[in-house]
C-alpha positions as CSV (number, residue, x, y, z in Angstrom):
1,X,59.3,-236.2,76.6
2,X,56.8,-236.1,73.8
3,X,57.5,-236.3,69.8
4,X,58.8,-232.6,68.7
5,X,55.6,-231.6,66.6
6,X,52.8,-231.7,69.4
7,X,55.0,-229.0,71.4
8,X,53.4,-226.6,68.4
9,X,50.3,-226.0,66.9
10,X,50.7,-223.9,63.6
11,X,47.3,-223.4,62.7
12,X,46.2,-221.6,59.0
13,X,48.8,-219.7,57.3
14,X,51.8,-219.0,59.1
15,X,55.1,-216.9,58.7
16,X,57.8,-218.5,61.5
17,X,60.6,-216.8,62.1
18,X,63.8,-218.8,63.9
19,X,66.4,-217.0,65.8
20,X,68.7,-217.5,68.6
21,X,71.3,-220.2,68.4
22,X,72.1,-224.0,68.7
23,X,69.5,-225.9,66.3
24,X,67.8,-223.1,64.1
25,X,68.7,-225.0,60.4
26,X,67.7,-228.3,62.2
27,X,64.1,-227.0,63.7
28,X,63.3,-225.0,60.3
29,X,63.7,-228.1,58.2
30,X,61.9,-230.7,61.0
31,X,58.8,-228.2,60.9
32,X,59.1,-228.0,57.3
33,X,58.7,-232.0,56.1
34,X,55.9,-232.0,59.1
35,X,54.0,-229.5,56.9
36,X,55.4,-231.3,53.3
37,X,51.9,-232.0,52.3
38,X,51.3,-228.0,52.1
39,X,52.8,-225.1,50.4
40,X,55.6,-224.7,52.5
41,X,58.8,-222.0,52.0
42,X,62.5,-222.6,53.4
43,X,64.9,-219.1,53.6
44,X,66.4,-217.0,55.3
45,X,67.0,-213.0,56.3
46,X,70.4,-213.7,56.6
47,X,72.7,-216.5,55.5
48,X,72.1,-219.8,55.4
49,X,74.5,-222.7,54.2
50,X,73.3,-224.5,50.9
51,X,71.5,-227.8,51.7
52,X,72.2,-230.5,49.6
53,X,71.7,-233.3,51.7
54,X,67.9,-231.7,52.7
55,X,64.5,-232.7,51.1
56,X,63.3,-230.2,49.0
57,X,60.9,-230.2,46.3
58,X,61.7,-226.7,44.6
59,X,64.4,-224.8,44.1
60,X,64.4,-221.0,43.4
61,X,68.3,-218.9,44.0
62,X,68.0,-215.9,40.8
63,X,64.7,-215.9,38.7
64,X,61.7,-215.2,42.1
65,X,59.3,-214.4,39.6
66,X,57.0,-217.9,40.0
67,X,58.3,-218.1,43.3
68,X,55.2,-219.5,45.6
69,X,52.8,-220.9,42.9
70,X,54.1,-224.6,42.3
71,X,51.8,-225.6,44.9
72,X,52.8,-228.6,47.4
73,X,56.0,-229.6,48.6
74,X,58.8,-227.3,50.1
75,X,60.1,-225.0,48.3
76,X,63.7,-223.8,49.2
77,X,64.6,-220.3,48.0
78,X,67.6,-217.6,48.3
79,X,70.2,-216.1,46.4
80,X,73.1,-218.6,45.9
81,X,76.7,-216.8,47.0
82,X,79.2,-217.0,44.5
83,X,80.8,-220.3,45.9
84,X,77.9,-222.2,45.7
85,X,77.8,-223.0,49.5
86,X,75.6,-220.2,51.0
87,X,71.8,-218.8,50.5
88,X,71.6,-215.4,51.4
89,X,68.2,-212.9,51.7
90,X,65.9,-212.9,49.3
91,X,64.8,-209.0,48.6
92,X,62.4,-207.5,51.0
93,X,60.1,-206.9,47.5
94,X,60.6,-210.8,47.1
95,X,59.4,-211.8,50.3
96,X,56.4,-209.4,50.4
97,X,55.1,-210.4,46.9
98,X,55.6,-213.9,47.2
99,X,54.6,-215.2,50.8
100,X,51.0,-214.9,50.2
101,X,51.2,-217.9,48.0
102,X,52.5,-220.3,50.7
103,X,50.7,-222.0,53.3
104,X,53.8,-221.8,55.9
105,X,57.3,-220.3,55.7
106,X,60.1,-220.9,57.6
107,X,62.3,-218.4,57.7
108,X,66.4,-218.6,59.3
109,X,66.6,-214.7,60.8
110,X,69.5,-214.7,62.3
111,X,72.9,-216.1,62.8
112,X,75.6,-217.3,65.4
113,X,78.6,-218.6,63.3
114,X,77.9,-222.1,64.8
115,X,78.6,-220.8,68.5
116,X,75.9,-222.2,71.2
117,X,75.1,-218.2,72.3
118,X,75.6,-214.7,71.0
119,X,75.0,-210.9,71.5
120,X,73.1,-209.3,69.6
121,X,73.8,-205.9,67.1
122,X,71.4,-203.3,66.6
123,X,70.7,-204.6,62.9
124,X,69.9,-208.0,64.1
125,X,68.0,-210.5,64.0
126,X,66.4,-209.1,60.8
127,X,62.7,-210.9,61.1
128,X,60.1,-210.1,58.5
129,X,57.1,-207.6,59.4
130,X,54.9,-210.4,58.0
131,X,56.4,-212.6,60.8
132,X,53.2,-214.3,62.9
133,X,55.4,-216.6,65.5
134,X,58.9,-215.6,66.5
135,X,61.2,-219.3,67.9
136,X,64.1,-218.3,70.2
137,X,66.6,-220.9,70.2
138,X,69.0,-221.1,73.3
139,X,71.0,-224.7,73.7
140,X,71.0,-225.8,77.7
141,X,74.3,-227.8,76.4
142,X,76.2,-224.4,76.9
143,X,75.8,-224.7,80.7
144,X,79.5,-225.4,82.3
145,X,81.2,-223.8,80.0
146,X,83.1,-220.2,79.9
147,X,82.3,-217.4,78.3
148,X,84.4,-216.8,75.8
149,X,85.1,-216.4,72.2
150,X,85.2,-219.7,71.7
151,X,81.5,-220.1,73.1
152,X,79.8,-216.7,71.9
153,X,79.1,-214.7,69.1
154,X,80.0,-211.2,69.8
155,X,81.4,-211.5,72.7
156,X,81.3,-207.7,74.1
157,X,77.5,-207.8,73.2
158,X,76.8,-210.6,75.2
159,X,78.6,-208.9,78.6
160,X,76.8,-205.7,77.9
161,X,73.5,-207.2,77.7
162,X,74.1,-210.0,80.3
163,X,76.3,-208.7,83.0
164,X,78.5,-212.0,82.9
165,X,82.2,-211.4,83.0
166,X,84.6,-212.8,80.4
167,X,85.9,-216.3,81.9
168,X,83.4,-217.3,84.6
169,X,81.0,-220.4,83.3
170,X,77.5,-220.5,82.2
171,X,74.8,-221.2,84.6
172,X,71.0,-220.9,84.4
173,X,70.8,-217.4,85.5
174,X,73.4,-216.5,82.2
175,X,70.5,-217.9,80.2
176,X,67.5,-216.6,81.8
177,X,69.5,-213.2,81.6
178,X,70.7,-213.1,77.5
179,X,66.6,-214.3,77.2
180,X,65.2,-211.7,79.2
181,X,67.4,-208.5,78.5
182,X,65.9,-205.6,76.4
183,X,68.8,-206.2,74.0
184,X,68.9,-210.0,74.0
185,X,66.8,-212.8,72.0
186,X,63.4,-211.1,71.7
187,X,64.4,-207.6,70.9
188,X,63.0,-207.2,67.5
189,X,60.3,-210.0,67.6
190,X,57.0,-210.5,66.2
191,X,54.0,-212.2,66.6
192,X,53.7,-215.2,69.3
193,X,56.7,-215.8,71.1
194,X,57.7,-219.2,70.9
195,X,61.3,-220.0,73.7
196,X,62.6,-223.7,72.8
197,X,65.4,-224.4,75.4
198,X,67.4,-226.9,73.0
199,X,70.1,-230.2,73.4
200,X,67.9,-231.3,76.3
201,X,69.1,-235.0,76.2
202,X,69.1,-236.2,80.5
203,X,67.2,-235.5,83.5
204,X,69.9,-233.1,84.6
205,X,69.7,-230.9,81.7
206,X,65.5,-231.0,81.9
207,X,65.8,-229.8,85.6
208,X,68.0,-227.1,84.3
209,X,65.8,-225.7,81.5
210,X,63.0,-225.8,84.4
211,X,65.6,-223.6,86.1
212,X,66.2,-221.3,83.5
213,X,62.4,-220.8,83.0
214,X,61.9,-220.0,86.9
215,X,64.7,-217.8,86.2
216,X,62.7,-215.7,84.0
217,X,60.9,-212.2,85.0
218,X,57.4,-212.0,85.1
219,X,57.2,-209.3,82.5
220,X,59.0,-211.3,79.7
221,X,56.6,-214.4,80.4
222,X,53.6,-212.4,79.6
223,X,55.1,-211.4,76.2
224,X,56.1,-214.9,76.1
225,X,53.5,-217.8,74.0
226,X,54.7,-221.0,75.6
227,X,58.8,-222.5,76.5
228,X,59.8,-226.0,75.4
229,X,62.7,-227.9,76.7
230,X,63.2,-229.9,73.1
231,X,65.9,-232.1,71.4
232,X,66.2,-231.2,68.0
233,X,68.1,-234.3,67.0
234,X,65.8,-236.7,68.9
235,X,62.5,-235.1,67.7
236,X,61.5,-235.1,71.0
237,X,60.0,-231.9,73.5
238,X,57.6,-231.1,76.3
239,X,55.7,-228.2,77.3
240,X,57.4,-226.3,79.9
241,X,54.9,-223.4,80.2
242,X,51.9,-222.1,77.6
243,X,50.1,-218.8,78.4
């Protein structure tokens, strides 16, 4: 595979959106220190857990007035949760006065309480109108194992808009399906489309991800900008298909 960065091309200013599950925090801050030398923002529409072994340069969690005009670096901003270990939303009025200062923001839209795949409710993800690329984040790790609670985030959610049955294990077409159904990773998108198939680490896990995208119906590739099989961890991806 190739280094991470070269699988995108984040031209001019840019509002990114992450959603999906199994390496959002990971890819938000990897993109982030590539784009260091610019203004670049770090939240979330959600939750987000509080960072303090990440490189930031600012730091904004009550007063947003200034919020966007200390020029280069990475600036980190939310409202900090009473127990000092979460960042949660900014206001909508936040984000829509202040993004016009910054160069590229990164913005954590969604969440999965740390389980590799989820269903989705009717409120989520909650991406930004201002959102001009849209990452969908599904791990191929997850193949193998059941579906469960103990493997997916709103469980009932997941059956409804997959078919699966509770108890039989993963395979591709599980995947291709939670990706591809009306209620499933791309329901509420915007702008380019951006699928990362994650915790590709062997050959047998790339020849699945290949699997998964041959899996996928002709109508959501059209909608879709490209798919990378990626590793997060190893900074390393390739270019499975680009429109």
């Amino acid at each position: 595979m190739d280094s991470l960065i070269d699988c995108f091309d984040f031209q001019g200013k840019q509002v990114i959106s992450l959603i999906g599950s199994g390496g959002k925090t990971s890819l938000m801050w990897y993109l982030a220190d590539f784009y260091h030398d610019q203004n670049v923002l770090i939240s979330t529409t959600t939750k987000i857990g509080y960072p303090i072994d990440r490189p930031y340069d600012f730091f904004y969690s009550n007063d947003f007035s200034t919020l966007g005009r200390d020029g280069q670096g990475i600036t980190l901003a939310g409202c900090l949760a009473a127990d000092g270990h979460k960042l949660s939303s900014l206001p909508l009025s936040v984000f829509e006065e202040s993004l016009h200062y910054f160069d590229k923001a990164f913005i954590e839209a969604d969440g999965s309480k740390q389980l590799p795949l989820k269903g989705w409710e009717t409120f989520e993800p909650v991406i930004l109108p201002e959102t001009t690329a849209t990452i969908g984040l599904i791990p191929i790790s997850v193949i193998g194992k059941y579906i469960d609670q103990m493997t997916v985030h709103r469980l009932p959610l997941f059956i409804r808009a997959t078919g699966a049955v509770q108890g039989e294990q993963i395979q591709e077409k599980t995947l291709a399906e939670i990706i591809s159904s009306p209620t499933g990773l791309w329901s509420k998108s915007h702008g380019q489309r951006i699928l990362c198939i994650n915790q590709v680490q062997t050959t047998d896990q790339l020849r699945q991800a290949k699997k998964v995208l041959s899996l996928l119906p002709h109508m959501l590739l059209k909608r879709l900008s490209k798919v990378i099989a990626c590793n997060i961890q190893t900074e390393e991806g390739i270019v499975l298909w680009e429109k």
